[in-house]
N, C-alpha and C positions, 0 to 999 in steps of 0.2 A: 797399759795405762788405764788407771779405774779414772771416771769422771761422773760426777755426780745427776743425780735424776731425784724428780720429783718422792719416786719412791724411797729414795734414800732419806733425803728431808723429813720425811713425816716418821721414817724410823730413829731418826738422829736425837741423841739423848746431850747434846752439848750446852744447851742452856741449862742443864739440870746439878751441872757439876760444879760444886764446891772452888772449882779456880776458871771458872767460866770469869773471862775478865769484862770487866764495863764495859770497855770503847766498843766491844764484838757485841754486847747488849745492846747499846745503845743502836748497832747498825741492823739491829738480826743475822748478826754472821754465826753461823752452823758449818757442820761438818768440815772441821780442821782438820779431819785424818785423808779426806779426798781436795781438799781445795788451801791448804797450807798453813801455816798458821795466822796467830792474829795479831793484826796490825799495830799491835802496841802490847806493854811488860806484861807478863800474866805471873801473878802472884799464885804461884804453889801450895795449893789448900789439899790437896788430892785429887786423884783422878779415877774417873767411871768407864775410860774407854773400855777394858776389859768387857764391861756388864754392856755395851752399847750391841742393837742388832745389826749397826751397820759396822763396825769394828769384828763381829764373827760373818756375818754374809763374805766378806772379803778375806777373809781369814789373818788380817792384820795380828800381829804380836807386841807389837810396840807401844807406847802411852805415850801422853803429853804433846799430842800434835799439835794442840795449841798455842806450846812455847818453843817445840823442835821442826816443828814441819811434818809432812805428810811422811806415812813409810815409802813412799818411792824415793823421795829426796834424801829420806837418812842412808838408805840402802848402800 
């Protein structure tokens, strides 16, 4: 089980993405691929997990944590 740390945060690229949804703005919620999605719709504009360094540090494959949940949860 991955769980998130400081260092991850500061490499986490999720405010930066095109379907990054409001409600997660408004609370500063980050890294949906270790801490699940987000708490409300997330409108599908594309997705940066691929480019993110905390999506290769973990070697994650999957996208859209934000509207699917983390890769443990899909698995």
């Amino acid at each position: 089980m991955v769980s998130s740390n400081m260092e991850d945060l500061k490499l986490c690229r999720c405010d930066r993405c095109p379907s990054y949804p409001d409600c997660a703005a408004d609370k500063n919620i980050l890294l949906f691929c270790i801490e699940g999605e987000a708490p409300c719709e997330v409108k599908r504009r594309g997705c940066i997990c691929p480019s993110c360094p905390v999506h290769d540090k973990y070697h994650f494959t999957m996208t859209f944590y934000c509207a699917d949940g983390t890769e443990e949860v899909r698995k």
